[in-house]
N, C-alpha and C positions, 0 to 999 in steps of 0.2 A: 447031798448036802450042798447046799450053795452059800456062796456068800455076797454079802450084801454089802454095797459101797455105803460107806455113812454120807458122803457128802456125794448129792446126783450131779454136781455142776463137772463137763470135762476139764479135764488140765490139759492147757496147752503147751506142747515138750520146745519147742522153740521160743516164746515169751512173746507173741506177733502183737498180742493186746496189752494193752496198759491202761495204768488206773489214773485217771487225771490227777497232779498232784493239789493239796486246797489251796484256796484263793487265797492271795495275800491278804492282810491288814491294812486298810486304806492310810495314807501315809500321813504323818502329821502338819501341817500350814507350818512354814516358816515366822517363827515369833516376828513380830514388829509388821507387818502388815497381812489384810486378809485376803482368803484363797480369790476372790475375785478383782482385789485389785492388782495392776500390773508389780513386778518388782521393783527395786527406787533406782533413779539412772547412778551411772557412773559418776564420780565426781569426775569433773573438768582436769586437764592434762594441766599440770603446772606452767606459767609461762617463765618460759626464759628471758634472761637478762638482755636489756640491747649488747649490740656487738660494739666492744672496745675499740676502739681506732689505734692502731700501732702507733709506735713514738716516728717521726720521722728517721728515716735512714739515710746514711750519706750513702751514693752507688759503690759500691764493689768493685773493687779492682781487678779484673777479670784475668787473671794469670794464664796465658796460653803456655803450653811445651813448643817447645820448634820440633823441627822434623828430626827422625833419628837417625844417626849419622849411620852413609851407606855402606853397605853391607862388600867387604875386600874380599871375605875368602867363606868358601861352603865346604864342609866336607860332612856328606851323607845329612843328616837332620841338623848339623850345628852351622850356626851363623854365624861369624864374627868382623863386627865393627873395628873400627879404630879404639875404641877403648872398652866394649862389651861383647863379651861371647853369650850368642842365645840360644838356647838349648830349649826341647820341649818342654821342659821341665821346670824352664825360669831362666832369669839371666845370672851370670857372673860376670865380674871385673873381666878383664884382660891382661892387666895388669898384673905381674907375679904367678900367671896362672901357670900348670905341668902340663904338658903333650905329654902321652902315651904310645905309641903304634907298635900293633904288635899285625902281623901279617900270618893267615893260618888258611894258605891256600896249599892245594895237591894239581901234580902231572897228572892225566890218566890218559890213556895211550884205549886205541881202538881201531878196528879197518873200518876205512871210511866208504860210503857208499857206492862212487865209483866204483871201486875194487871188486865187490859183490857182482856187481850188474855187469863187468868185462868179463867177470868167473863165470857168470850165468852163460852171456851172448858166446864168450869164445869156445864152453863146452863140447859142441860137434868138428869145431876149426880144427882146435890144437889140443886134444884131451888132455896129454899131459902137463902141458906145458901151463893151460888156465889157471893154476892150483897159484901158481906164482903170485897171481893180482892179490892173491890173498895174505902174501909176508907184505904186503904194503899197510903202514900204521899213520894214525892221526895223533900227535899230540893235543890235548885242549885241556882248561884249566879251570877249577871250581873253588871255591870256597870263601874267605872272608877277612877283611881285614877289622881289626878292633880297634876303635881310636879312642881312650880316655882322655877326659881333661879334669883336673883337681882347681878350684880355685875357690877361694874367702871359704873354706869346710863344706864347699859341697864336689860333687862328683858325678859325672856324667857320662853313657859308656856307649856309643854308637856302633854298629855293624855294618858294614859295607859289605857285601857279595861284589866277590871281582869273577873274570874272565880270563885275563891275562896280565901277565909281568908286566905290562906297559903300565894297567890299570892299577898297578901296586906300588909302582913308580911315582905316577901320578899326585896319589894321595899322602906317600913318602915327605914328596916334596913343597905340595900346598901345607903339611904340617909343620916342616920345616920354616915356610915363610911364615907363618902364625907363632910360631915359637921363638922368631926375630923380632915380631912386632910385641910382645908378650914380654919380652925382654927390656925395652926403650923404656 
């Protein structure tokens, strides 16, 4: 017994052929003129008005600034004038303004290089005796000092990394003279 395909055409398993879709409906002429004449131009750009003539003006009085008054004392990013402290952040008065300084430096203690290098070289000299270079210590000195200044409700808070007590001193005492002129 066999069977028999009703339809002899193969079917293709992937869809490689297709069926043209039909032709459109030719489209209809736009009302108010025909398919052979061209479309109607643009109308013309509006013209603008002539240009007005300004009323005369008397010249302007050209206001210059003078130069800003120079700069007495620096500590770390702050400037301050004879009457303006400037800060990256804006100026303030000088006038009535607060110093702050707080100092937040450390000792740290270490053998310093020589010491090493005479332990090394004297090693074969003097065995026991090399070990000594090594109780020899360096003082050096790290950390920062804070300088606030408060003035007209604003507040500004600079950091200085020092080295040494001199360099703590230093800024001690430039704050001091800005806190004499802040005073006047």
């Amino acid at each position: 017994m066999t069977v028999s395909d009703p339809d002899p055409t193969p079917v293709d398993p992937f869809m490689t052929t297709h069926a043209l879709p039909p032709a459109l409906p030719a489209a209809e002429p736009y009302p108010g003129y025909a398919p052979d004449e061209p479309p109607p131009a643009a109308p013309p750009p509006p013209v603008a008005p002539p240009p007005v003539s300004p009323a005369p003006q008397l010249p302007a009085l050209a206001v210059t600034p003078g130069p800003p008054p120079p700069v007495v004392a620096r500590v770390g990013e702050i400037s301050v004038s004879s009457t303006t402290v400037y800060t990256p952040t804006g100026e303030m008065p000088l006038r009535g303004s607060q110093w702050i300084v707080t100092d937040q430096w450390q000792a740290h203690s270490k053998i310093p290089v020589w010491a090493i290098v005479l332990c090394i070289v004297t090693f074969f000299c003097i065995p026991i005796f090399n070990f000594l270079f090594l109780l020899a210590k360096e003082t050096y000195y790290t950390g920062m000092v804070v300088v606030s200044v408060t003035s007209a409700g604003r507040h500004y808070v600079a950091r200085i990394p020092v080295n040494s007590q001199v360099q703590v001193a230093n800024l001690q005492s430039q704050v001091n003279y800005i806190r004499s002129l802040a005073a006047l």
